[in-house]
N, C-alpha and C positions, 0 to 999 in steps of 0.2 A: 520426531514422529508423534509422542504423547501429547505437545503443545497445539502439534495439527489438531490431533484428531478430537482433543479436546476442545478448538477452536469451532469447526466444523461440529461439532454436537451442543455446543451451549450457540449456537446459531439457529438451529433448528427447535431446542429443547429450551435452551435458556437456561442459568446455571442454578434452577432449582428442580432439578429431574434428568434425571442419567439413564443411560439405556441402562446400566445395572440396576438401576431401582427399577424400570420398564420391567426386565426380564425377573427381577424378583417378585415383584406383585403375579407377572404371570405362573410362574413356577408355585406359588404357596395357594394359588387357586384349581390349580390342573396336578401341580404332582411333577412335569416335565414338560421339556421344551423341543419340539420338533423342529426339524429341517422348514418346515411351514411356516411356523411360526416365526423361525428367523427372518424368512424372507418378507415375510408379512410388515412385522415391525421397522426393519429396515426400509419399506418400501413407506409405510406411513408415513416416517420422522425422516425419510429423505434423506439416509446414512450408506456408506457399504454395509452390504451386506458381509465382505470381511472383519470388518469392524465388531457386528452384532454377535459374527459366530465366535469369534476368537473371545470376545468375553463370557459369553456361554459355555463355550468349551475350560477355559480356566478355573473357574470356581467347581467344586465336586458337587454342589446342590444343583448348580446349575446344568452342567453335563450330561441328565438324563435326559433321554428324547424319546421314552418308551416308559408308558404309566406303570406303574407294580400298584397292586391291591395292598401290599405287607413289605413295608423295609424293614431289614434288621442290619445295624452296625456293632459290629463288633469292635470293642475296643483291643488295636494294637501296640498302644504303648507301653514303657519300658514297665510299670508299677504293674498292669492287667497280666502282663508278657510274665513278669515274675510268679502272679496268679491262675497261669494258667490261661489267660488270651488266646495263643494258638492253639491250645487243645480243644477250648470251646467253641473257637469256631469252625474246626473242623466235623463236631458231632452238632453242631448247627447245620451246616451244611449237606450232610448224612442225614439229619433225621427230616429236612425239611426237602429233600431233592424232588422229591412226585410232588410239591406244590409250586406249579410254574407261575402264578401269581405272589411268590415271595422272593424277594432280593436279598440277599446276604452280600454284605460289603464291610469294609472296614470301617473304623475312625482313629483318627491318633489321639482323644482323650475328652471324655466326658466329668472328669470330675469328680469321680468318686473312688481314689486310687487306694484308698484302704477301703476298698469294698469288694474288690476286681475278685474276679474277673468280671467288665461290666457290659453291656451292652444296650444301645437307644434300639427300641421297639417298637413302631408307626409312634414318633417324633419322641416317646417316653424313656430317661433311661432309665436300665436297671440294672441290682446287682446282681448277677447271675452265679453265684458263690455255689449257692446251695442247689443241689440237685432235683428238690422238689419244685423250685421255681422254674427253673428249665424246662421240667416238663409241662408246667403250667405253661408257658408260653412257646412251647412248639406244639402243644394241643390247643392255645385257641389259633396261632397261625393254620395250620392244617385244616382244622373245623371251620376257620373264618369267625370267631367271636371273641369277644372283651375279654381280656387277661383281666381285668378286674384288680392289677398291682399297681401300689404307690409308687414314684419316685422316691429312694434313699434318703436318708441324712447323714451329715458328714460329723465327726465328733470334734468335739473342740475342748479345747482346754486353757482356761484363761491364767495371766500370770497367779502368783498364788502372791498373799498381802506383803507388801513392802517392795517386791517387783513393779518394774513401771507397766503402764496400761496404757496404752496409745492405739493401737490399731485393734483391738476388742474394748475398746472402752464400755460400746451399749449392748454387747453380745449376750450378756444375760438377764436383757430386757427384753420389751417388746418392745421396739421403736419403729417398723414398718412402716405403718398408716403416717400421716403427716400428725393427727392430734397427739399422739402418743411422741412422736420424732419433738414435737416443738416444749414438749412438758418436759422432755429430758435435755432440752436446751439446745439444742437441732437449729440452726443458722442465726442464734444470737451472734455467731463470730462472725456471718456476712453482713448485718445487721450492725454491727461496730465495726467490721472496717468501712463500709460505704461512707458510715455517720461521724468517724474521728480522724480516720488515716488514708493517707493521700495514695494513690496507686504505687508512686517511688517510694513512702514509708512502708507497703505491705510488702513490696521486692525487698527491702532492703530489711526484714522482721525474719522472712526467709530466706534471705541468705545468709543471718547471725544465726540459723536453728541450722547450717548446714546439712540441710537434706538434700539428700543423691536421689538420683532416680533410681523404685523399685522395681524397676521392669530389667533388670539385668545391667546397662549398661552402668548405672552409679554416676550420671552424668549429674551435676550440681543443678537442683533447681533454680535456685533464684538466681544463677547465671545463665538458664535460660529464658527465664522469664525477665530479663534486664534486655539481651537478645532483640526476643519479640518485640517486645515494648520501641527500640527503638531504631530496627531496622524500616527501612524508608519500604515503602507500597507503588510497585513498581507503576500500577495503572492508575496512582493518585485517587484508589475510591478507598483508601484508609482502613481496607477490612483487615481484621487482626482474626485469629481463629487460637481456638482451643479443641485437642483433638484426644479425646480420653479412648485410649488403648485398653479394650477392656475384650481384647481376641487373644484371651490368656490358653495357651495351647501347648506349653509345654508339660509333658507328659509327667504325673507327679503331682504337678501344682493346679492347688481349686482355692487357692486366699484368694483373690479377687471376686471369685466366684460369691465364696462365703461371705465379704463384705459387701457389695450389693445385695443378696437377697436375706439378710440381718440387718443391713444398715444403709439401705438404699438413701436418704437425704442427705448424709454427712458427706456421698459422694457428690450428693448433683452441690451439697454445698461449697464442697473443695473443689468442684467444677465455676461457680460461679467467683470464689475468690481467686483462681489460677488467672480467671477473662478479668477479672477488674484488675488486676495488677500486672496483665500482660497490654491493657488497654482493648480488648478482644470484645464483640457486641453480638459474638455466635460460637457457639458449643455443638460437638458431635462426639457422640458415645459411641463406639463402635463397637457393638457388643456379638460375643462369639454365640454360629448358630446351637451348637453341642449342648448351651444351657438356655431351656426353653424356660426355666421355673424363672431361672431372674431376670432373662428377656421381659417376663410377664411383669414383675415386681418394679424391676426397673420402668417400664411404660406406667404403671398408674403410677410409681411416686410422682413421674415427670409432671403426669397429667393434675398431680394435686399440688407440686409446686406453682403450677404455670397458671391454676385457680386461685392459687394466695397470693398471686402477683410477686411471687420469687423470680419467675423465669419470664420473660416476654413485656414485662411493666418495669417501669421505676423503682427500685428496692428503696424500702422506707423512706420517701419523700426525697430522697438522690435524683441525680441527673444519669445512675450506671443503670442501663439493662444488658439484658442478653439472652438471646432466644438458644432452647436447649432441643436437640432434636437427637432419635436414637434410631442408628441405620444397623441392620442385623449382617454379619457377616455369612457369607455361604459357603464354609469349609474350605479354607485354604490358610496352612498353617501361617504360609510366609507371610500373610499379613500383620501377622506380629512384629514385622519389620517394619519400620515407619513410613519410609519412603513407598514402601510397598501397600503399606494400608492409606495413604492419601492415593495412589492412584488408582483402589478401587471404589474409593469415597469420589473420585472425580468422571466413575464409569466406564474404567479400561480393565485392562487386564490387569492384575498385581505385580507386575514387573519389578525389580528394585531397578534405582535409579542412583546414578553416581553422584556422592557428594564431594566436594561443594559444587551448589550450595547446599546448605543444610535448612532442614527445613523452620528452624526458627528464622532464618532470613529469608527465604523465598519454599513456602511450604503449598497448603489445598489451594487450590485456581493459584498459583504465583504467589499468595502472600505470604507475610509473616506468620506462621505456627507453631503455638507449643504442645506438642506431643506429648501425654504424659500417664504414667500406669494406672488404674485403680488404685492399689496402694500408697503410692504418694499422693494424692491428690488427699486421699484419705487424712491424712496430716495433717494437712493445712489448716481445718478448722482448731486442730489443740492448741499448733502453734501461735497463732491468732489469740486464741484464749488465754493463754499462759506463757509467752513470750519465746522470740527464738533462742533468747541465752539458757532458759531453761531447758527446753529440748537437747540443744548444743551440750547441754552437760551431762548427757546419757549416753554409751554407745560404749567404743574405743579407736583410738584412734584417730583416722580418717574417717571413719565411717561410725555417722553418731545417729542415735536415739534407738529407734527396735525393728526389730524384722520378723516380718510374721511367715510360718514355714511350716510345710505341710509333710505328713509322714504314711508311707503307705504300709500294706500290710504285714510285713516280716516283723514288726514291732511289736509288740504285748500293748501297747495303747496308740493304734493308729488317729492320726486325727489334726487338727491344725494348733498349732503351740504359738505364742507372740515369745517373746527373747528379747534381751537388750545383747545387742551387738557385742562381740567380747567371749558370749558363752561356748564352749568348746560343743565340736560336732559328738564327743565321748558323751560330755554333761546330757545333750540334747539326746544321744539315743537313748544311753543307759540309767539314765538319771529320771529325765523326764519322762521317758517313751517306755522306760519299764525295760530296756533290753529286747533282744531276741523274742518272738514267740515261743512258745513250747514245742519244744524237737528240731530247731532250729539254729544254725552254729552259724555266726559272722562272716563274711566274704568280702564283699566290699559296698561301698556307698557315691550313690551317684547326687549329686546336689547341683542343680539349676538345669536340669530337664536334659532333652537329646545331646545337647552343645556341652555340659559339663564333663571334665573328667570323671573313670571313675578310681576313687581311690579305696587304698589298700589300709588295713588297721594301724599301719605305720602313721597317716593321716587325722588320726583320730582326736589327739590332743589340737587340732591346730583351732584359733578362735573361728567363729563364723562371722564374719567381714569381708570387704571385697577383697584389701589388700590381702590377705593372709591367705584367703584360699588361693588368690591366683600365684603364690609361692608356693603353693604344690600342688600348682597345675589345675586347680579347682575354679571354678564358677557360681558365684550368690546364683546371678540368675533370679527369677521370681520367686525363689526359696521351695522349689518341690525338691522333696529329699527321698529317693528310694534307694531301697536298702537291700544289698540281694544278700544269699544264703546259700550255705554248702550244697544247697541243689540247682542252684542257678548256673548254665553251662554260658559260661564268659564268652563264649566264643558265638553262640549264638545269640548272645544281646548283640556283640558287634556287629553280626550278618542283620539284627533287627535295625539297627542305626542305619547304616547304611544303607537301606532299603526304606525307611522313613525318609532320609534325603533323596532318595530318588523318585520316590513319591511325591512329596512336598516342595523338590524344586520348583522356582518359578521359568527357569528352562532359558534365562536370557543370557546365562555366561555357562562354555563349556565343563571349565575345572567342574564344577557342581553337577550339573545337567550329566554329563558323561561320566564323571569323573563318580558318582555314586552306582549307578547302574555296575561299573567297570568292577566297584567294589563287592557288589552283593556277588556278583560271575566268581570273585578270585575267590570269597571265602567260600562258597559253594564249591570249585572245588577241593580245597583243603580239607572239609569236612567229608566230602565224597568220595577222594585219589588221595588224601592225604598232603600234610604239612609241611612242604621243603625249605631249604634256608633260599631259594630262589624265590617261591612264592612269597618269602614272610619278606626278602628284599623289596618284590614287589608291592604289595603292602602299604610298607612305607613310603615309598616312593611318589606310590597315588597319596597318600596323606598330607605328601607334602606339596604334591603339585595344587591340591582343592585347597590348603593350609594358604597357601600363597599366590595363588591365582584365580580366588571366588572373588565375586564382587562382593559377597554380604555376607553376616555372620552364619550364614547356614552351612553352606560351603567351605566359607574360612576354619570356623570353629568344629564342624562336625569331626574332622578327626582328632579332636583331642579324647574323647573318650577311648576312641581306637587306638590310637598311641598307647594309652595309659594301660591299658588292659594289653600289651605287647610290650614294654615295659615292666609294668608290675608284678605282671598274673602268667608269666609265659611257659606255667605248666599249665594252664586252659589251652592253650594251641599244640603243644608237644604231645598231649592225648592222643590227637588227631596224625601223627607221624607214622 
């Protein structure tokens, strides 16, 4: 069905314009997309009209079809949720109810999860902590005038001297603008490999630095950049693509975030060495709608690479180019699944799609693609500079060099840490993070967003790695780490989980689709009629029918946290008896 209907639209459109871009342009001019309008476009571009709605109705930016004067999102994930999320946005919702020109809705994570509870307010986010900003911004929604508040900053904390430094390297620089990016040495590493090393000596530099993929799954890069490179192009026009996954969404984590709008060049650089060593001649950033600051950041570095003839010309006097273009995502988390994010990049709905194949063999329009996080890509310049064996001798294990991992507010110094792999989850809260905040007693720790287990202080010593967390039951994941606290009721993160996957499914396989709805119903009554050994049977049961009959890891992995907390924590559910 996706091949049709893709077929039938780069017919009419050509494969440089998709009804998602159509409907996105329309939507960031008006605000919302009517019944009208659907029909309208569909009738222009010669499409169904099923076609047109079903993509509008999927994405959450795109699904409004009734203009508001005032939106406010409220952030409901797990770190805000800790913060107080539900409470504010119920007194959001109370204090704003006579203004029928303001929308109150959710979002699963803006980013600033040691700041929460947070909320985007007509496109801005903020942190809504303190009570007097609150009331700033439900008096100027009310009044109709300029809150007059900044977006937040997130705190960082770099290695301290004799720690390695790889993914904050220019963090307490300026390096932004391009003049400043290129005096702190900013794509001399694409600059030497174009000019010394052959596309299979740059695969082969990355695959001695054994770097995994930092988007969760830990998949080896220059094994899939070997992949790319030399799966055959089924329609003989040789396109190769690079697809930087930058619809970081798990709840928790803003390191991607934080590395675009600090060090926006190093990425479009590890973007441009990913395409020369995959043999690739086109780049797509696919950046999440929830950060409008490094949407912005990221578009002028583009626009000052692609002036210094980095991007869309010959790099220094080579035969490589590679044209970079950045497509804004529209609220839907599952895009952060890969399969799912090319085929909103191709103008359907974000479906996941069964592999094989995968997508370095047959990935955007059919071709070869390599997918690949911010954070890794992030790499590629050091290793480049300073050789993959070095890299290679940082980390532990299987899993070598540093991870950068983000901390939300229960901590005494919330804020983004870089680590060499190996460091224990103990070292990282209480060492680095300072411990507990003030009045605040240990519970348990969730690390790699919705999909992670969570674990219990038994957990604490174990190293942060992929292998070792997934020995107890853990998940890297993008490295967002929240931490809840003896007033954090277990039972209601889980009723949150599971009511995120029912939200966020993409609704094409049952397990997931029904099978999360089914979940938020049983713990709701548990909390309401109370805890039986029939409902906690139940429970499990659906855990394990989503466990083992999702298509994608939404589905699949979402009950592992649920597990773990029925497992671990099973006086959080005996309360409720």
């Amino acid at each position: 069905m996706s091949s049709n209907l893709i077929a039938l639209q780069n017919r009419f459109l050509g494969t440089g314009d998709t009804v998602y871009d159509i409907l996105s342009r329309l939507h960031s001019q008006q605000g919302y997309i009517s019944d009208a309008d659907i029909l309208r476009i569909a009738r222009e571009h010669h499409l169904p009209p099923q076609h047109v709605r079903s993509t509008a109705k999927f994405y959450e930016e795109l699904a409004h079809d009734r203009p508001a004067r005032h939106v406010v999102k409220v952030c409901n994930g797990e770190a805000c949720g800790a913060a107080g999320g539900s409470t504010l946005k119920a007194e959001l919702e109370c204090d704003l109810a006579g203004s029928a020109d303001v929308r109150v809705e959710e979002v699963s994570c803006l980013g600033y999860c040691g700041k929460g509870p947070n909320a985007m307010v007509d496109g801005t986010p903020l942190s809504l902590r303190d009570p007097e900003t609150r009331a700033i911004v439900v008096r100027s929604l009310t009044e109709d005038t300029a809150h007059g508040l900044e977006e937040p900053t997130n705190a960082f904390y770099t290695p301290v001297e004799g720690k390695p430094r790889i993914v904050m390297r220019h963090f307490d620089g300026d390096v932004v603008s391009l003049e400043h990016a290129r005096r702190a040495g900013i794509y001399d590493a694409l600059e030497k490999a174009v000019a010394a090393m052959t596309p299979a000596e740059l695969r082969a530099e990355v695959t001695a630095s054994q770097l995994r993929g930092r988007g969760g799954a830990g998949f080896p890069t220059g094994t899939k950049f070997q992949t790319v490179a030399e799966s055959p192009v089924s329609d003989g026009s040789g396109r190769r693509f690079v697809v930087v996954n930058f619809d970081e969404g798990d709840a928790g984590a803003y390191i991607d975030k934080e590395i675009v709008e600090r060090d926006p060049h190093s990425l479009i650089e590890g973007t441009l060495l990913a395409a020369y060593a995959c043999g690739a001649q086109e780049a797509v950033i696919y950046a999440r709608f929830e950060y409008p600051q490094a949407i912005g950041v990221l578009r002028r570095a583009v626009e000052e690479a692609q002036a210094a003839e980095f991007i869309g010309s010959p790099v220094s006097g080579s035969s490589f180019r590679c044209d970079v273009r950045v497509v804004e995502g529209k609220g839907a988390y599952i895009c952060g699944e890969e399969t799912s994010l090319l085929r909103s990049l191709e103008g359907l709905p974000a479906l996941v799609s069964t592999r094989p194949p995968f997508p370095a063999q047959k990935g955007l329009w059919g071709c070869p693609t390599a997918v690949n996080n911010v954070e890794t890509l992030h790499n590629l310049p050091w290793i480049v500079a300073h050789g993959g064996v070095a890299y290679s001798a940082l980390g532990h294990e299987r899993s070598r060099g540093t991870k950068a991992v983000s901390l939300n507010t229960r901590v005494r110094r919330p804020g983004m840490y870089e680590v060499e792999f190996g460091v224990t989850l103990r070292e990282l809260l209480f060492d680095l993070a300072g411990g507990m905040e003030e009045g605040q007693r240990f519970k348990a720790v969730q690390i790699g967003g919705p999909l992670g287990a969570i674990l219990s202080e038994r957990a604490l010593d174990t190293p942060i790695d992929f292998e070792s967390l997934a020995k107890v039951g853990g998940l890297l994941g993008h490295g967002g780490i929240v931490v809840y606290s003896h007033e954090d009721d277990l039972v209601h993160v889980a009723r949150g989980l599971m009511k995120f996957c029912a939200v966020e499914s993409c609704g094409k396989c049952f397990p997931c689709r029904i099978g999360s709805v089914r979940g938020v119903e049983l713990i709701d009554q548990m909390i309401e009629t109370g805890v039986t050994e029939s409902r906690l049977a139940l429970l499990g049961d659906l855990c394990e029918t989503m466990k083992f009959g999702s298509l994608c890891g939404l589905g699949g992995m979402l009950p592992a946290p649920i597990e773990s907390i029925l497992r671990d924590f099973p006086q959080e559910f005996a309360r409720y008896r």
